[in-house]
Phi, psi and omega in degrees: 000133185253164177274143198295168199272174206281136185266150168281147179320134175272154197220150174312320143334280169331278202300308171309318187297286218267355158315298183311311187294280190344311201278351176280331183305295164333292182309329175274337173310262178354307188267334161301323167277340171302299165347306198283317178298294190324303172289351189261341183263000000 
């Protein structure tokens, strides 16, 4: 087994990065499924 290679620090960048992405991920879930209700009544 070799040792795995080293992760660089998360930095405050990094965490800000993948905040926006989630919450755009989210956001696009959220209104598909609002979408979906919507069109079904």
């Amino acid at each position: 087994m070799t040792e795995p290679a080293k992760k660089p620090p998360i930095t405050p960048m990094r965490i800000a990065l993948w905040v926006i992405v989630s919450g755009v991920g989210l956001f696009m879930v959220i209104t598909g499924i609002v979408g979906v209700l919507v069109k079904a009544q």
